[in-house]
C-alpha positions as CSV (number, residue, x, y, z in Angstrom):
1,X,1.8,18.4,-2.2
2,X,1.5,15.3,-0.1
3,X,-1.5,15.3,2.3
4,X,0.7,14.3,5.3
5,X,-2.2,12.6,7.3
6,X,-2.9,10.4,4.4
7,X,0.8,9.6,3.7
8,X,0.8,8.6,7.4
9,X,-1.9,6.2,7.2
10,X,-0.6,4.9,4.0
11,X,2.7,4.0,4.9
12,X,1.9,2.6,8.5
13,X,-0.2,0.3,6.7
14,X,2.6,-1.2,4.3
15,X,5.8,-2.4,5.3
16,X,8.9,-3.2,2.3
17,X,11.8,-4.4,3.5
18,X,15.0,-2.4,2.0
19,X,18.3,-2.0,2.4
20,X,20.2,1.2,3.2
21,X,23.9,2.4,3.9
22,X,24.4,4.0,7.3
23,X,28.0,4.7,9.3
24,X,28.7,3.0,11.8
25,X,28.5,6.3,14.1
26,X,24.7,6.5,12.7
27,X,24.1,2.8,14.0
28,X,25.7,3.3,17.3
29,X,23.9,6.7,17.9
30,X,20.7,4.4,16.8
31,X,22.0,2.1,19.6
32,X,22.1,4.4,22.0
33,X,19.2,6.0,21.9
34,X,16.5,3.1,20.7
35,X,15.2,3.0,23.7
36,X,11.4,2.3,23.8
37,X,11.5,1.1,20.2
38,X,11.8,-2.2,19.0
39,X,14.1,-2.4,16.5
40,X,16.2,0.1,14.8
41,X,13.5,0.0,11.7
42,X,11.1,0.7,13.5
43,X,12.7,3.9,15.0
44,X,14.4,4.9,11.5
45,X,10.7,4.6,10.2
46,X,9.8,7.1,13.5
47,X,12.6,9.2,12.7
48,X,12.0,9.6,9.4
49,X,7.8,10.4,9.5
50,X,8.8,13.0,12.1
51,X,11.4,14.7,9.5
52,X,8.7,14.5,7.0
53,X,6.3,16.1,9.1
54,X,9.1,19.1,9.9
55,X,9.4,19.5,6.3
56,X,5.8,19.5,5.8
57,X,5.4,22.1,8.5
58,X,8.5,24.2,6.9
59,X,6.8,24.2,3.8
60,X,3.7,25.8,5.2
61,X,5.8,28.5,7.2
62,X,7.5,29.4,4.0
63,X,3.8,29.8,2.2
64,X,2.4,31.6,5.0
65,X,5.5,33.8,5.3
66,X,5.2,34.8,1.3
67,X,1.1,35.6,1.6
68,X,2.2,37.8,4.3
69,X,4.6,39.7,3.0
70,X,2.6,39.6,-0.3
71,X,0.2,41.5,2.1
72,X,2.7,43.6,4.0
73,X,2.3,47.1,2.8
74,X,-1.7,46.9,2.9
75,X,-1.4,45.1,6.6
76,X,0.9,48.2,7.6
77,X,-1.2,51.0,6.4
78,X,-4.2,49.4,8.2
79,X,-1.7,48.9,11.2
80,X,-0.8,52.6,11.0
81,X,-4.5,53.6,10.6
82,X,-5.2,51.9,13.6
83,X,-2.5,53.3,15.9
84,X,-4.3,56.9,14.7
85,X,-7.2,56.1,17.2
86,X,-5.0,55.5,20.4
87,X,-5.7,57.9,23.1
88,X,-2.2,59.0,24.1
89,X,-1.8,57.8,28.4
């Protein structure tokens, strides 16, 4: 897995110029909403980190998600042997 902090720091620190494909409705939404960014590279380049980060996060969900139910029936029973000492109200 990609340690996202350092993946962050790497890429901000090199720049390669490419070339890439977009519609024309893709470049006009860019348009539209560049705003406070400079150019549309630099807010593809924002765009993009952010997606990588969702992913990132996704990923982690996903794992926590599996050790948890991994857990579940364990978690349960202790869940269950809790509720025994509630006082009824």
């Amino acid at each position: 897995m990609i340690d996202i902090i350092h993946f962050k720091q790497h890429v901000s620190s090199m720049k390669v110029k490419t070339s890439i494909t977009l519609s024309e409705e893709i470049l006009e939404a860019i348009d539209l909403h560049i705003g406070e960014y400079r150019s549309r590279s630099e807010f593809l380049e924002t765009a993009v980190r952010q997606f990588i980060a969702q992913l990132a996060r996704k990923k982690a969900e996903r794992r926590d998600l599996e050790i948890i139910n991994h857990h579940a029936d364990s978690l349960n029973a202790e869940a269950e042997d809790v509720l025994t000492y509630q006082v009824p109200l």
